[in-house]
VMD Tcl script that draws the C-alpha trace (Angstrom):
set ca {
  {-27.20 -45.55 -15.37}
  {-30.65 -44.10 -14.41}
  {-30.19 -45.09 -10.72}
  {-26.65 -43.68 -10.66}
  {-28.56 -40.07 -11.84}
  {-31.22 -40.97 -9.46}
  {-28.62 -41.07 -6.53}
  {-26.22 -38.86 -7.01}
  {-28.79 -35.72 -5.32}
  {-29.25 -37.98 -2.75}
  {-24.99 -38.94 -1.73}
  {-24.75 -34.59 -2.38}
  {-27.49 -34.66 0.02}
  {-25.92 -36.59 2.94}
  {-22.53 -35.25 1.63}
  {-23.48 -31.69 2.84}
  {-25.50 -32.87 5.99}
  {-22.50 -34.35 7.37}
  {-20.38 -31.10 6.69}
  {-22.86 -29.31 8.27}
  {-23.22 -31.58 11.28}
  {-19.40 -31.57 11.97}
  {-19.74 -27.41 12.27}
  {-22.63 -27.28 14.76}
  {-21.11 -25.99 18.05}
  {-17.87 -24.04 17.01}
  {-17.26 -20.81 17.59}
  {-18.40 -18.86 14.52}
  {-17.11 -15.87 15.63}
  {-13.40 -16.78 16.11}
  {-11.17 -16.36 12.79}
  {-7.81 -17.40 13.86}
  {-4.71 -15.45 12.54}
  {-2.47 -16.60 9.76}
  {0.24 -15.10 11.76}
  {0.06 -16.86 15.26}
  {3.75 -18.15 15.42}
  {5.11 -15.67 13.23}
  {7.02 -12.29 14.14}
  {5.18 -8.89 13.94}
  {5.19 -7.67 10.35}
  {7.72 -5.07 9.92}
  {6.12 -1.46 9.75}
  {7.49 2.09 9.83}
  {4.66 4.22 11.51}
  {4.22 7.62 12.99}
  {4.25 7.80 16.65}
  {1.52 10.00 17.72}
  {2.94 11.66 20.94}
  {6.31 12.77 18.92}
  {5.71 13.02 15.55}
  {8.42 10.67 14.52}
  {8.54 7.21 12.40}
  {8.79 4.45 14.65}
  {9.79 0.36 13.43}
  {9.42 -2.52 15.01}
  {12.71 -1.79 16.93}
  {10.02 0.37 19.43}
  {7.70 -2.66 20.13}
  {8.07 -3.62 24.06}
  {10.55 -6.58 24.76}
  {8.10 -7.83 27.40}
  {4.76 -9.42 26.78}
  {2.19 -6.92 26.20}
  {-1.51 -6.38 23.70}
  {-1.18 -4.58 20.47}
  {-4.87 -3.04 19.90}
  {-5.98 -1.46 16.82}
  {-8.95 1.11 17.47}
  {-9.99 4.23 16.04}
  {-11.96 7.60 16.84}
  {-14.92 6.17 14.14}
  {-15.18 2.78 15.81}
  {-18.22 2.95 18.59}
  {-17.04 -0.30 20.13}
  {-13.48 1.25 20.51}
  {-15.11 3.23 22.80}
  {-17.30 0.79 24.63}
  {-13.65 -1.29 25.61}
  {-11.41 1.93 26.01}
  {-12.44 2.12 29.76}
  {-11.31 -1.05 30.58}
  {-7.86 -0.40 29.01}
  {-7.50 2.05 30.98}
  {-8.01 -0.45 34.13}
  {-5.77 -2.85 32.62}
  {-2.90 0.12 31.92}
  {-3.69 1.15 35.54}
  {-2.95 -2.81 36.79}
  {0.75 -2.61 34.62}
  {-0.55 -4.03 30.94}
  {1.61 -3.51 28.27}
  {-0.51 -1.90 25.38}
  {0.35 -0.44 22.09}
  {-2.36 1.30 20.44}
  {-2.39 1.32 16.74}
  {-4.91 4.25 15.52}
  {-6.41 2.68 12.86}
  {-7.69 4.49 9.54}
  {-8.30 7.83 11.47}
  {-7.40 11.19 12.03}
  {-4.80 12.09 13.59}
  {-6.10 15.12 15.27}
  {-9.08 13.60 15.64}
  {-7.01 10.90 18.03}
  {-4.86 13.28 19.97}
  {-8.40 14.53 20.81}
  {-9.82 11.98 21.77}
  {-7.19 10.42 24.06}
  {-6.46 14.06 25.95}
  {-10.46 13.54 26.86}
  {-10.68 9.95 27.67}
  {-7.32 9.02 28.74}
  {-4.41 7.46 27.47}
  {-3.82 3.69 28.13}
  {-1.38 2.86 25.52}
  {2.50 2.81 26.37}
  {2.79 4.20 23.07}
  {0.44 5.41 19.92}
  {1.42 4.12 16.45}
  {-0.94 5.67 13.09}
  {-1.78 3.61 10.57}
  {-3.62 6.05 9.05}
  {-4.38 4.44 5.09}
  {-4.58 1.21 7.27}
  {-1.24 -1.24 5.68}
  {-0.30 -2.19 8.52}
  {-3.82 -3.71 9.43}
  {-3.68 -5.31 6.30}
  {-0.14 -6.69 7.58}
  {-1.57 -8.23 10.55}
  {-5.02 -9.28 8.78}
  {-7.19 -7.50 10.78}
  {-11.08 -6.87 9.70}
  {-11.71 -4.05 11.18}
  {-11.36 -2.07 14.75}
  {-11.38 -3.26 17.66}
  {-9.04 -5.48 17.23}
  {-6.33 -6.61 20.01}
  {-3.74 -9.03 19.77}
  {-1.01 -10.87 22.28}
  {2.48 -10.03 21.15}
  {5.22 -11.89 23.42}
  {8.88 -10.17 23.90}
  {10.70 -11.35 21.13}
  {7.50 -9.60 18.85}
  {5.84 -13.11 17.97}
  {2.12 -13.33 17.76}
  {0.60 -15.26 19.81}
  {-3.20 -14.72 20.04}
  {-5.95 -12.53 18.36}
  {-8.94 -11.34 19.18}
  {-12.03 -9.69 17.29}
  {-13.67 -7.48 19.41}
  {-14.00 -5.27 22.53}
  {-11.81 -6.07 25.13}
  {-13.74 -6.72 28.84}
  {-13.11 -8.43 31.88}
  {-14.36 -11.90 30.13}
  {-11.89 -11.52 27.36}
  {-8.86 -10.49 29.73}
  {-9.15 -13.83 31.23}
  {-8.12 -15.68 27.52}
  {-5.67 -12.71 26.92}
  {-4.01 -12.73 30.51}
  {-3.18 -16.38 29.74}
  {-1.22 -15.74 26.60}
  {0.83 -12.84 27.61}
  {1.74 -15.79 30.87}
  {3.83 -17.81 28.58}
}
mol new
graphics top color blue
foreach p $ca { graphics top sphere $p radius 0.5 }
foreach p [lrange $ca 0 end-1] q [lrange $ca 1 end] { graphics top cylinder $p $q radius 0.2 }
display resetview
């Protein structure tokens, strides 16, 4: 009985070291999305440019990004640039306006540019909830028929374009 207390720390011991071993070299940063597969949660949300509740019904039947940013968000700012390349090449994006103001976004896109095919408010932020999202910038591959198909945390660049451009391909 003694030995059995005596090595029990010790099997815990090797226990956790091989846990820990098995997660050396993943991607830490990369939370995958309970929805990839699924359709687009249904949502009825002001469009910005007319003032009038928009569903799901709206949403592109082509491939295209759905990107939640916000006035607040300083890397939404850092990526919004290169939207506006990607808009410029023929993406597909619908900009969700995240937990903002919606002033403060019609602002903010007359002096920086527009690159979203359409601007949808989620201004107490259910809809973000909806699609599990952590926080802004966050962009996600939605294919025709509104099924999710990839995520991503973070700005959007040229590096990231290359993993999105070969989603919204299939």
């Amino acid at each position: 009985m003694r030995k059995l207390l005596f090595g029990l720390p010790l099997m815990a011991f090797i226990a956790l070291g091989i846990v820990f071993y098995q997660q050396l070299g993943k991607d830490t940063e990369y939370m995958p999305s309970a929805l990839i597969g699924k359709q687009v949660p249904d949502f009825q949300l002001i469009d910005l440019s007319s003032n009038t509740v928009t569903t799901n019904e709206a949403l592109p039947d082509t491939p295209y990004l759905m990107n939640f940013w916000a006035t607040w968000c300083p890397s939404c700012s850092a990526e919004h640039a290169y939207l506006g390349e990607l808009a410029e090449q023929g993406v597909n994006i619908v900009g969700i306006d995240y937990k903002d103001e919606t002033e403060a976004a019609k602002k903010w896109l007359a002096e920086r540019g527009n690159p979203y095919s359409m601007v949808l408010t989620d201004e107490m932020g259910h809809f973000g909830v909806d699609m599990g999202i952590t926080g802004a910038p966050e962009t996600f591959v939605i294919s025709g028929d509104g099924v999710v198909l990839y995520r991503h945390q973070g700005v959007v660049n040229a590096e990231v374009w290359k993993t999105l451009k070969g989603y919204m391909q299939r």
